[in-house]
C-alpha positions as a Markdown table, in Angstrom:
| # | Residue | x | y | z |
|---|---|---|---|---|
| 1 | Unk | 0.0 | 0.0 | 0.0 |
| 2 | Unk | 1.5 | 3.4 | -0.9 |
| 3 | Unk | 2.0 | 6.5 | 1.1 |
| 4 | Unk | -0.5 | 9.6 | 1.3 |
| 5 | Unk | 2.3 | 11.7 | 0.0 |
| 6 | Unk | 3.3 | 8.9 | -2.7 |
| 7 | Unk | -0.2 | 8.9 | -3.8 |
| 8 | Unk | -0.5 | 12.8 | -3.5 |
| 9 | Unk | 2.3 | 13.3 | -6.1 |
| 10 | Unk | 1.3 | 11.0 | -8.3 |
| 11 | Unk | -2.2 | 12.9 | -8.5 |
| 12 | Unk | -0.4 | 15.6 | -9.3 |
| 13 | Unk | 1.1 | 15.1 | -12.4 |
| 14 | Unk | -1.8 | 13.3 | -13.2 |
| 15 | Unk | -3.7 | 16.1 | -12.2 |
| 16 | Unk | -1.3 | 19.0 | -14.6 |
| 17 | Unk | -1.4 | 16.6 | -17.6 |
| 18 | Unk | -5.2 | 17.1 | -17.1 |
| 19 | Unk | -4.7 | 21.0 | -17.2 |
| 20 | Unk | -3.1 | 20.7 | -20.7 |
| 21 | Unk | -5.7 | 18.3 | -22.3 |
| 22 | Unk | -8.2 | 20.9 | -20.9 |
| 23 | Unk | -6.2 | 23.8 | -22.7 |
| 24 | Unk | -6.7 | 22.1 | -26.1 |
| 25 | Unk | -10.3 | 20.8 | -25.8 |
| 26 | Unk | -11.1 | 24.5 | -24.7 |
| 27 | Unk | -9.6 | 26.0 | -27.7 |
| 28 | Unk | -11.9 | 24.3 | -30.0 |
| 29 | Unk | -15.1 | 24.4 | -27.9 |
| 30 | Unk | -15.1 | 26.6 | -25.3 |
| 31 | Unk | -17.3 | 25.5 | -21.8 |
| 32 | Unk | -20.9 | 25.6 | -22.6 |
| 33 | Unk | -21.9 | 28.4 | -20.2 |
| 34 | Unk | -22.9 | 32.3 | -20.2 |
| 35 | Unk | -22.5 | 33.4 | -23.8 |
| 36 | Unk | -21.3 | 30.2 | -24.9 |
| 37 | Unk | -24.1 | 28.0 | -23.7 |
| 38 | Unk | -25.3 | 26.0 | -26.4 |
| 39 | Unk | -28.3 | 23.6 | -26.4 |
| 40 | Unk | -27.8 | 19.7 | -25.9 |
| 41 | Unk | -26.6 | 19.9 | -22.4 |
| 42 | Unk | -29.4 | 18.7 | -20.6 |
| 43 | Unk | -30.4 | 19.6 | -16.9 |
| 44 | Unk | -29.8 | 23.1 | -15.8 |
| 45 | Unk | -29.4 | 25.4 | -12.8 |
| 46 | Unk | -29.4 | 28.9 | -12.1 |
| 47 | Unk | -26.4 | 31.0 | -12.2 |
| 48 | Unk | -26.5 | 31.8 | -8.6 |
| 49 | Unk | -27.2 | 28.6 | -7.5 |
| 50 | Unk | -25.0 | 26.8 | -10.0 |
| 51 | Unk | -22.4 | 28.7 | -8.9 |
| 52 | Unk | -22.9 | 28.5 | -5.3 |
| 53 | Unk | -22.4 | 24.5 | -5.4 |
| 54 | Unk | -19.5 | 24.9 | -7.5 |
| 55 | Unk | -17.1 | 27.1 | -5.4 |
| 56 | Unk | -18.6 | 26.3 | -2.2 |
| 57 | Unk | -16.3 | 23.0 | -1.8 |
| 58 | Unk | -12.9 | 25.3 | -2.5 |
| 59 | Unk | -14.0 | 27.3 | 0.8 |
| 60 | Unk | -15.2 | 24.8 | 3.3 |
| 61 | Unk | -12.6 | 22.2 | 2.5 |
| 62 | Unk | -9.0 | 24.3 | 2.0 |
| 63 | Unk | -10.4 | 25.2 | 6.0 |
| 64 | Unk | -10.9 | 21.3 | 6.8 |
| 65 | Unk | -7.6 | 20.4 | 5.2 |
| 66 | Unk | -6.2 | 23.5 | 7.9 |
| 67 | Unk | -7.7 | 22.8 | 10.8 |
| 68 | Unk | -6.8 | 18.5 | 10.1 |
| 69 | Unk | -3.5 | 19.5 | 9.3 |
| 70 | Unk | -0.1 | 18.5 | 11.2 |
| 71 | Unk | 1.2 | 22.4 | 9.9 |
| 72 | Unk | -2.0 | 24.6 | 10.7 |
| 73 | Unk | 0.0 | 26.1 | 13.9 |
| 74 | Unk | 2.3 | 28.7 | 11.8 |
| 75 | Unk | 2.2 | 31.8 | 11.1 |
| 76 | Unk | 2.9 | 31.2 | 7.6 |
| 77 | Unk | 0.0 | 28.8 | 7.5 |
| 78 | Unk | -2.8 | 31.1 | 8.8 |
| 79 | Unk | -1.3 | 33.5 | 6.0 |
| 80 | Unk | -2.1 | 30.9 | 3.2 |
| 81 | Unk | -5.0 | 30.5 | 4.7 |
| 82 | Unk | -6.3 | 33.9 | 4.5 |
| 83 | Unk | -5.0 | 34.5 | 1.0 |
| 84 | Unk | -7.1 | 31.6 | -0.2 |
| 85 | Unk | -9.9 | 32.0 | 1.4 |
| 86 | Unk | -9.8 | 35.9 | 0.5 |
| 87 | Unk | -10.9 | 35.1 | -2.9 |
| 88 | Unk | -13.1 | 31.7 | -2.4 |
| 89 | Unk | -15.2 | 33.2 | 0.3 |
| 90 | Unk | -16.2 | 36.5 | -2.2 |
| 91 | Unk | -16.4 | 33.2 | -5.3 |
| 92 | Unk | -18.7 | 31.0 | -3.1 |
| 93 | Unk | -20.4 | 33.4 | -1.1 |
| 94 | Unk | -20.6 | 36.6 | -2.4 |
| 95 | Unk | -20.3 | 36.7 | -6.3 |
| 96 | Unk | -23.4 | 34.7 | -6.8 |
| 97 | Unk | -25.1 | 37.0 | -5.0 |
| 98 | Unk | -24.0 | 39.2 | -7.5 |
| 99 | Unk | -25.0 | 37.9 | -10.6 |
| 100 | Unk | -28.5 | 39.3 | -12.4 |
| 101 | Unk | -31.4 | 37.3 | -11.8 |
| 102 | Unk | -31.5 | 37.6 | -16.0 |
| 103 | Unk | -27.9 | 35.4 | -16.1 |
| 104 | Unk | -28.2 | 32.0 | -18.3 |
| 105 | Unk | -28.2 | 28.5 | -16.6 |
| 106 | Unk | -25.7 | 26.4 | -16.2 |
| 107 | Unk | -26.2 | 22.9 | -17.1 |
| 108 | Unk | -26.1 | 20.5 | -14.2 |
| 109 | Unk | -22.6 | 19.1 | -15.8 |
| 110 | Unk | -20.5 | 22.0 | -15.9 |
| 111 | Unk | -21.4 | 22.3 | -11.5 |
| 112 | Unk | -20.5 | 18.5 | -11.4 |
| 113 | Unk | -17.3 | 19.5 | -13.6 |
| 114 | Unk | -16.1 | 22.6 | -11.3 |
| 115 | Unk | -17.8 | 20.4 | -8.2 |
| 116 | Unk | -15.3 | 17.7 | -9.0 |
| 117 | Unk | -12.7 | 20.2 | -9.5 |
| 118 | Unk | -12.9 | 22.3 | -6.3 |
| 119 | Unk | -12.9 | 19.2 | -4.5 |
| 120 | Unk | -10.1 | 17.2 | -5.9 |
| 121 | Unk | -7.6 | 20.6 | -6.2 |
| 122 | Unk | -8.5 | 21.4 | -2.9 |
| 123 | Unk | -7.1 | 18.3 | -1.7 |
| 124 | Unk | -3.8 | 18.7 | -4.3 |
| 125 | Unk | -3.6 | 22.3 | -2.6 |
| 126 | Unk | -4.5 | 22.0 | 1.2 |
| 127 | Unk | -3.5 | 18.6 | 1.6 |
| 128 | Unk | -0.2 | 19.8 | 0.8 |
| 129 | Unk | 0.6 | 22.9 | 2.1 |
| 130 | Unk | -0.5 | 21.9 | 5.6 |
| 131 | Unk | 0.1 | 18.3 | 6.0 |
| 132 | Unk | 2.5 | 16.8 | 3.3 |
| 133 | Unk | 4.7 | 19.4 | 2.5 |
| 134 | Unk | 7.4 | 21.3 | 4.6 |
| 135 | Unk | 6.1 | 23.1 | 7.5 |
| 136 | Unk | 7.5 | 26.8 | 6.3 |
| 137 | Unk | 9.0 | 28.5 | 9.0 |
| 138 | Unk | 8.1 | 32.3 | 9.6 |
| 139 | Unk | 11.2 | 33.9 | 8.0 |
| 140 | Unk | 9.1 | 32.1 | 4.9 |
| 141 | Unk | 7.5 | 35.3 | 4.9 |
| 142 | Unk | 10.1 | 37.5 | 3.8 |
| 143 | Unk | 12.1 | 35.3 | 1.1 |
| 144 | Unk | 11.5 | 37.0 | -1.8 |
| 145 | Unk | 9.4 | 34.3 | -3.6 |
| 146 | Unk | 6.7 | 34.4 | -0.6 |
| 147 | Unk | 7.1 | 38.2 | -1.2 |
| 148 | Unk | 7.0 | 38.7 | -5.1 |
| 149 | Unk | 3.6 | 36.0 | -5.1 |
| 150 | Unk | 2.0 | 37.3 | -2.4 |
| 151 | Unk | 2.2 | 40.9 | -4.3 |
| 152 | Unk | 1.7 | 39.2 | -7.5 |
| 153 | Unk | -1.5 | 37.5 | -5.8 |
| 154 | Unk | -2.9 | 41.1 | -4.3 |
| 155 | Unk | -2.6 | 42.6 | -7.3 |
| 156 | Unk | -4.6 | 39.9 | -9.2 |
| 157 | Unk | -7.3 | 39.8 | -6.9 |
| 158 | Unk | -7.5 | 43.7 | -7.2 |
| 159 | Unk | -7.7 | 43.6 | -10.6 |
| 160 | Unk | -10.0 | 40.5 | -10.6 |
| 161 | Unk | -12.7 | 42.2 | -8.2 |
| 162 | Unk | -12.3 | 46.0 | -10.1 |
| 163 | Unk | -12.6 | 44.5 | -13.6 |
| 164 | Unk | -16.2 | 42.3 | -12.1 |
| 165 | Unk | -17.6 | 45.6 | -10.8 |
| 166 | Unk | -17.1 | 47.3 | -14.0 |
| 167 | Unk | -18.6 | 44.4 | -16.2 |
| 168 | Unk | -21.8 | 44.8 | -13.1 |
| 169 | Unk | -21.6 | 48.3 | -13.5 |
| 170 | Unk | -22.0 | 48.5 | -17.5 |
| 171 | Unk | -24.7 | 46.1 | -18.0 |
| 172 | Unk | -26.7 | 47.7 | -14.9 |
| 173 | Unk | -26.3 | 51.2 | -17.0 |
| 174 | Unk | -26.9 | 49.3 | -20.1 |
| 175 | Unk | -29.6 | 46.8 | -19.3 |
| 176 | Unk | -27.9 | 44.4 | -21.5 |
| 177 | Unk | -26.5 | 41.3 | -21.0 |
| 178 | Unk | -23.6 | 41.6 | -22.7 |
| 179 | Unk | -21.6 | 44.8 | -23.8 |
| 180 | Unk | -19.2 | 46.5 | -25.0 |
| 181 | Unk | -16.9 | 48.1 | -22.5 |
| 182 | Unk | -14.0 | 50.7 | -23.9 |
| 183 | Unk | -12.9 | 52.2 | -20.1 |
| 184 | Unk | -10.1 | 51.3 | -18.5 |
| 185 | Unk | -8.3 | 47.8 | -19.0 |
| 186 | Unk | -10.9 | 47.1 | -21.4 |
| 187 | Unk | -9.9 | 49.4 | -23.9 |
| 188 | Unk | -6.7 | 46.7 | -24.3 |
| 189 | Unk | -8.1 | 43.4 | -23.4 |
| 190 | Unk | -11.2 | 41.6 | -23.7 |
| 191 | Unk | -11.4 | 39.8 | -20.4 |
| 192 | Unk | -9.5 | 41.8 | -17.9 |
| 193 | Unk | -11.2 | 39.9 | -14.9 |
| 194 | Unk | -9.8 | 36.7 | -16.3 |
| 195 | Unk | -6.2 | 38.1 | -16.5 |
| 196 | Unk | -6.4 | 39.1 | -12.8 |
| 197 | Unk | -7.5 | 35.7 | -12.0 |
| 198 | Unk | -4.7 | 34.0 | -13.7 |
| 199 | Unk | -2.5 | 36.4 | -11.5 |
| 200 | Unk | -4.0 | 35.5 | -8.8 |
| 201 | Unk | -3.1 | 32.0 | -9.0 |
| 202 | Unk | 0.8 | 32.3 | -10.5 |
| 203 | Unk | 1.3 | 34.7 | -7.9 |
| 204 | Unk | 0.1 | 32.0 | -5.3 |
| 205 | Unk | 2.2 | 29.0 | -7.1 |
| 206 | Unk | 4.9 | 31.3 | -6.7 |
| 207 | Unk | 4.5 | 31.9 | -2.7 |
| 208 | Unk | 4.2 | 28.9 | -2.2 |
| 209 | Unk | 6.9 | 27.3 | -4.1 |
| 210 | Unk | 5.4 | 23.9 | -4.7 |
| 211 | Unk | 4.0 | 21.8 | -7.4 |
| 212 | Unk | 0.5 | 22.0 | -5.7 |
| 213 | Unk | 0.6 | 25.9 | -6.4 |
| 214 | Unk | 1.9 | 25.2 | -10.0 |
| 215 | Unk | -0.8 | 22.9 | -10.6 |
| 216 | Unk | -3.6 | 25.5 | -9.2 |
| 217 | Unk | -1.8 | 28.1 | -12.1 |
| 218 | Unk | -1.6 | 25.7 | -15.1 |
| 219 | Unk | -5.5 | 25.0 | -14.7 |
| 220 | Unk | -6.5 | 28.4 | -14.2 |
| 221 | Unk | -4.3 | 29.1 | -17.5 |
| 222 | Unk | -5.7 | 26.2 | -19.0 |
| 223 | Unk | -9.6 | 27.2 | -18.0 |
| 224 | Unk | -9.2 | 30.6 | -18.2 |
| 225 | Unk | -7.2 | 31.7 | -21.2 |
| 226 | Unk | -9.0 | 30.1 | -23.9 |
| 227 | Unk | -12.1 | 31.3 | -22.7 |
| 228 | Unk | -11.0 | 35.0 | -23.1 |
| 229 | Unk | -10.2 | 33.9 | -26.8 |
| 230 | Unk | -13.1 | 32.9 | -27.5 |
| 231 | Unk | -15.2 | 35.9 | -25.7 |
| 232 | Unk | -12.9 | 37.8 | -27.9 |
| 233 | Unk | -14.6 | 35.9 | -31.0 |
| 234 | Unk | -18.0 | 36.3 | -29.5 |
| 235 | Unk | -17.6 | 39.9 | -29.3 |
| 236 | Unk | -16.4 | 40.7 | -32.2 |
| 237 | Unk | -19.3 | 38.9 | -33.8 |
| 238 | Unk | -21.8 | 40.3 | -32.2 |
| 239 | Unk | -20.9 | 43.8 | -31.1 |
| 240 | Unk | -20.7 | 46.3 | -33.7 |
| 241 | Unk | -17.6 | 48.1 | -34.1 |
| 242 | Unk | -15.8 | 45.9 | -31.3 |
| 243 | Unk | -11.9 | 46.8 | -31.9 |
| 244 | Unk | -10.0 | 44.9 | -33.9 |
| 245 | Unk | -6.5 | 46.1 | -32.4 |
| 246 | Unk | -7.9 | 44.2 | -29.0 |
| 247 | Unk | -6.6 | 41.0 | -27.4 |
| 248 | Unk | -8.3 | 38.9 | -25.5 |
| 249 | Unk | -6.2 | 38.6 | -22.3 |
| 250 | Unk | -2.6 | 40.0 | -22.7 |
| 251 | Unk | -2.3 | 43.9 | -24.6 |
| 252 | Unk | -0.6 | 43.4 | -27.6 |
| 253 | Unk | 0.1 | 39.4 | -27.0 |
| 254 | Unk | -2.9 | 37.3 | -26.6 |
């Protein structure tokens, strides 16, 4: 019988492999939700609630994995703790509170799908950084990897939450679903929210310095980026006069 931590690394590679298959199949056909729902899907929830089943799991069990853990007692801990849970509280909790009553379903296998997710990278995350892994010690706090991610990580979640209010604040003035935005980060990039959520995540990978944080990053590359390509697409199809000159994630790149 293997090890936990035999097992755990095993599922992680596993687990990244899975990241990059994503990234492909998402290039050709982007998850079949908000503007890209399509018809075939079967069983559907609300937005709100839809969401609210999804992210819930990444909340309630990064805290189990803490408060189980052998490494919950440091410092350094309780500050991973509160960096994770500063943006999964707001995802479970808050933002689908946020969402207009007028927001298209989900179908009941994309929840399952980021369900399954939440759960099993929460494990890959938690598991790890409080149990498995080394227990950091609090001068972990100012090597300049812990540094440069964590600021990497608040600056991403800044311009994750910023970006959301603008998209809430344009289609409450617009009454539309879907418009175009040309303030701010949007006059460069389609999906500005997206590209502070991929920050988010690299910036954690980075503080943490393990292959559970890399993992998080690659999937949140893999989920996220070719999604903004294809909103890019959408938009430029459907909204008159959408600028050509604008990238989807990255000015100028991507």
């Amino acid at each position: 019988m293997i090890s936990e931590l035999v097992f755990w690394r095993y599922l992680v590679w596993v687990w990244m492999a899975l990241a990059a298959l994503l990234f492909v199949v998402l290039l050709r056909h982007p998850a079949p939700y908000g503007r890209h729902s399509t018809s075939g899907w079967g069983l559907t929830l609300s937005a709100r609630t839809g969401w609210l089943v999804m992210e819930t799991p990444a909340a309630v069990l990064f805290l189990y994995w803490y408060l189980v853990g052998s490494h919950s007692g440091s410092v350094v801990a309780v500050t991973l703790l509160c960096m994770w849970e500063s943006h999964y509280v707001h995802r479970a909790f808050v933002y689908p509170f946020s969402l207009s009553p007028r927001a298209r379903a989900i179908p009941v296998a994309v929840v399952v799908f980021g369900f399954v997710f939440n759960v099993v990278n929460t494990y890959v995350n938690g598991r790890y950084l409080f149990h498995l892994g080394p227990d950091y010690r609090l001068d972990w706090l100012l090597d300049v990897r812990f540094v440069s991610g964590a600021l990497l990580f608040v600056v991403g979640w800044v311009l994750n939450r910023y970006a959301d209010a603008v998209l809430r604040r344009e289609r409450n003035r617009s009454g539309q679903r879907y418009c175009r935005i040309d303030s701010w980060l949007f006059r460069y990039v389609c999906c500005p929210n997206y590209l502070g959520e991929i920050m988010i995540w690299i910036g954690w990978a980075v503080a943490t310095w393990s292959l559970a944080g890399l993992s998080f990053a690659l999937w949140t590359f893999a989920n996220l980026a070719p999604r903004a390509r294809a909103h890019l697409h959408w938009c430029r199809k459907h909204l008159e006069g959408y600028p050509v000159d604008r990238k989807a994630l990255m000015p100028g790149i991507w």
